[in-house]
C-alpha positions as CSV (number, residue, x, y, z in Angstrom):
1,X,-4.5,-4.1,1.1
2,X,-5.0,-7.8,0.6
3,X,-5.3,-7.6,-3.1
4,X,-1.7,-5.5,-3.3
5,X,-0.2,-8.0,-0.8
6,X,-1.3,-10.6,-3.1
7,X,0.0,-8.6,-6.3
8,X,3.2,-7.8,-3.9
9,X,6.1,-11.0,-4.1
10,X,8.2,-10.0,-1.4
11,X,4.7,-9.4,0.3
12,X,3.4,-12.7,-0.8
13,X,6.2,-14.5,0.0
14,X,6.0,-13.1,3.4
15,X,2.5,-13.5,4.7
16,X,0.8,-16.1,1.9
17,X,-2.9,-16.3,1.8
18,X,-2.8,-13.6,3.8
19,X,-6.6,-13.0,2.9
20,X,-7.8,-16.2,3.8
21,X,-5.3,-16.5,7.3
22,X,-8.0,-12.8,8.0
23,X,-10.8,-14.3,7.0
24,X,-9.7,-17.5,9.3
25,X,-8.8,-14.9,12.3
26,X,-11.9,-13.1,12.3
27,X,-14.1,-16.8,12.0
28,X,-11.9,-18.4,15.1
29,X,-12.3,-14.9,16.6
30,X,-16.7,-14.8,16.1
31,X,-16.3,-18.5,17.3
32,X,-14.3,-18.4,20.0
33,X,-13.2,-14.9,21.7
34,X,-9.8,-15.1,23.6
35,X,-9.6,-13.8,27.4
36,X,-5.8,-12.8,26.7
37,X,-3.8,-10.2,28.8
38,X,-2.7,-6.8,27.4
39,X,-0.5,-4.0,28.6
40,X,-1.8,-0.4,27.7
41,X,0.8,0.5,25.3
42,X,0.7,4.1,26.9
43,X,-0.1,3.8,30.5
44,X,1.9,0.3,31.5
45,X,-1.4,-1.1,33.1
46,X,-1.8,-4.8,32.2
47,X,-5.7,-5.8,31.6
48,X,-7.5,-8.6,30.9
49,X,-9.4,-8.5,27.6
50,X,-11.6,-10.5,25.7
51,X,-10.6,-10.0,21.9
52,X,-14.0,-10.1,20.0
53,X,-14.1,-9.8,16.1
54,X,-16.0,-7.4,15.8
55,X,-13.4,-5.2,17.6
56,X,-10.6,-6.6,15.4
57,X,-12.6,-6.0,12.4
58,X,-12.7,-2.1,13.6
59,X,-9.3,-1.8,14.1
60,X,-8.1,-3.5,11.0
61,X,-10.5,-0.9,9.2
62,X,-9.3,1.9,11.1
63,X,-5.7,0.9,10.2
64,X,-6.9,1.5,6.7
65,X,-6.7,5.3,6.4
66,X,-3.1,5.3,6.4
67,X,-0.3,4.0,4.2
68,X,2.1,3.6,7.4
69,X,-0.1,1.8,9.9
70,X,-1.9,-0.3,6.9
71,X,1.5,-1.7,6.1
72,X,1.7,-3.1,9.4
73,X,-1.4,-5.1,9.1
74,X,0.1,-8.0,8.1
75,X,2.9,-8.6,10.6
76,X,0.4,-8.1,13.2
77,X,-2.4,-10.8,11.9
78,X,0.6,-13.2,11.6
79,X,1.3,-12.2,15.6
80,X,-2.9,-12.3,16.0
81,X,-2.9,-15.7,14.8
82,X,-1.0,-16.8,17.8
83,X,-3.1,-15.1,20.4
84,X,-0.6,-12.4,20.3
85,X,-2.8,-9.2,19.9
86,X,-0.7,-6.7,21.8
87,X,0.5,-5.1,19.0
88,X,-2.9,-4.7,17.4
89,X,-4.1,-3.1,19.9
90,X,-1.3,-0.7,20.1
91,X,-2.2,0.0,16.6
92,X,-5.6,0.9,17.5
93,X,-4.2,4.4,19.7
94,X,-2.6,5.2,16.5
95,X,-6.1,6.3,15.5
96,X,-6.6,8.4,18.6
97,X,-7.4,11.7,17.2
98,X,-8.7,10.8,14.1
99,X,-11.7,12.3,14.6
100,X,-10.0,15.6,14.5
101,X,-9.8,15.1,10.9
102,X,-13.2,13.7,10.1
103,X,-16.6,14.8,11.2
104,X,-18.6,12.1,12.1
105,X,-22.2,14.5,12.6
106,X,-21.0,14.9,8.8
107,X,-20.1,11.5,8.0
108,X,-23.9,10.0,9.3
109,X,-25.5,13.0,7.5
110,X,-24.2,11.9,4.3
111,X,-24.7,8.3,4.8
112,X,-28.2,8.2,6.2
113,X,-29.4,10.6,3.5
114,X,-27.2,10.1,1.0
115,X,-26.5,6.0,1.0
116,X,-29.0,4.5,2.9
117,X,-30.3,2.2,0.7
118,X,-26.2,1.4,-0.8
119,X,-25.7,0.0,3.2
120,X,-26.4,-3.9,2.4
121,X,-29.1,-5.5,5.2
122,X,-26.9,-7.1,7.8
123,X,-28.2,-10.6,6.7
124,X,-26.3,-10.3,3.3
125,X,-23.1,-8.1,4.0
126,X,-21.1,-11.1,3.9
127,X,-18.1,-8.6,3.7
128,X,-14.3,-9.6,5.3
129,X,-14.7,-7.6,8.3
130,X,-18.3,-9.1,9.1
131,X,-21.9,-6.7,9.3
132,X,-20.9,-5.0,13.1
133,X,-20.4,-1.7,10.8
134,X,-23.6,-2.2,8.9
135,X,-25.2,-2.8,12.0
136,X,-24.3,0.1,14.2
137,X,-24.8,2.7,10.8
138,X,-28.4,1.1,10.8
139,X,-28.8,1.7,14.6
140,X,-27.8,5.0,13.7
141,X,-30.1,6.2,10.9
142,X,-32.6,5.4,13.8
143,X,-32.1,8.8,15.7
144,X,-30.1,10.4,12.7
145,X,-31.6,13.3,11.4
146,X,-32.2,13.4,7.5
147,X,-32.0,15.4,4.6
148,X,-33.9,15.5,1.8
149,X,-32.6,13.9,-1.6
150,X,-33.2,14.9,-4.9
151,X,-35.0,12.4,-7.2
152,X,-32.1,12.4,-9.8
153,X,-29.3,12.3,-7.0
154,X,-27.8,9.5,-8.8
155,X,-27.8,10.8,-12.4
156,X,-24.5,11.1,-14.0
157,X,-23.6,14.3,-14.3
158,X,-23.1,15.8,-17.5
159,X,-21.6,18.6,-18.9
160,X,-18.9,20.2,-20.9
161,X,-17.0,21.8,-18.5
162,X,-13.6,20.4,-17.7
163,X,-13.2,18.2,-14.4
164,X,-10.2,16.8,-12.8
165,X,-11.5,13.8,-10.7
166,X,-9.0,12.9,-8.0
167,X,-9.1,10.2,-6.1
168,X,-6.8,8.6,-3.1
169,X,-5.2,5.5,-4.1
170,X,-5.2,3.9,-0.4
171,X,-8.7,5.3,0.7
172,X,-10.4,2.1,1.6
173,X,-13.9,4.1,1.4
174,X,-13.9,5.8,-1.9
175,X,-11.5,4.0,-4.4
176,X,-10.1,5.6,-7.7
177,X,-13.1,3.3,-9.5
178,X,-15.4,6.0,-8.4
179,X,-13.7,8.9,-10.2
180,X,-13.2,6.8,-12.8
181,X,-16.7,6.0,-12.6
182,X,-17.7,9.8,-12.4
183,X,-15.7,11.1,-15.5
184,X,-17.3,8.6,-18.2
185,X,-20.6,11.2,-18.5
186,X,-17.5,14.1,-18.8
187,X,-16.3,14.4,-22.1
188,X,-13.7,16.5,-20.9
189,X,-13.0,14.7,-17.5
């Protein structure tokens, strides 16, 4: 999102260095956590919350899995960078039911047999959105059961049989790289 905002003019022009001014947020927000009050976008009840960055990392993330409420990511950093979170927050519900459409049982399973060793130690995931994912996947493999992995689990596959790879432009997990990535063992991929 930051990268095609960059690429974007009209988006450029519109929020510039709109990467760093996240960066910035989340750094002010690790350092300092606001008390500020919001109204439940749903209910009307005013609340006092402390806006950590760890939780705005989360929602930013979150906000990531669709093209609509991605594209409103950067109007509402600009309004988070003057304390104004209200509208973050808002976007946050917009993910309510989400997990309808994603198992997370299936989700860990994968991860904490599948990508264990991929997940960075929390030390060194000097990632945009800071290690408070790393950390909870690692509490998780913890008390995760686990499958067993094949020794050649990461060998390209090979093979003459034809394969479409198809990949989601937007996903912010899995990135067309990865088919991309998958086809050059595939000579007819």
């Amino acid at each position: 999102l930051l990268a095609d905002c960059e690429a974007d003019a009209s988006c450029r022009a519109a929020q510039p260095g709109l990467a760093a001014r996240v960066r910035a947020l989340l750094e002010r927000l690790e350092r300092n956590p606001p008390r500020v009050q919001l109204t439940h976008p749903r209910t009307g009840a005013a609340e006092d919350v402390t806006v950590e960055a760890g939780t705005v990392a989360s929602i930013l993330f979150g906000a990531l899995y669709n093209p609509l409420t991605a594209s409103l990511v950067p109007t509402l950093v600009g309004r988070a960078e003057q304390n104004d979170f209200q509208g973050l927050f808002a976007l946050a519900l917009a993910n309510d039911g989400a997990d309808e459409n994603m198992s997370l049982g299936m989700q860990l399973s994968v991860i904490c047999t599948e990508d264990r060793e991929l997940v960075p130690d929390p030390a060194d995931a000097h990632t945009l959105l800071g290690a408070e994912f790393v950390d909870f996947t690692r509490a998780q493999w913890e008390v995760w059961p686990k499958g067993e992995r094949a020794a050649d689990f990461r060998t390209p596959l090979t093979g003459d049989v034809p394969v479409l790879a198809i990949s989601g432009e937007f996903d912010p997990v899995t990135p067309p790289r990865y088919g991309e990535e998958v086809i050059k063992s595939l000579p007819n991929g």
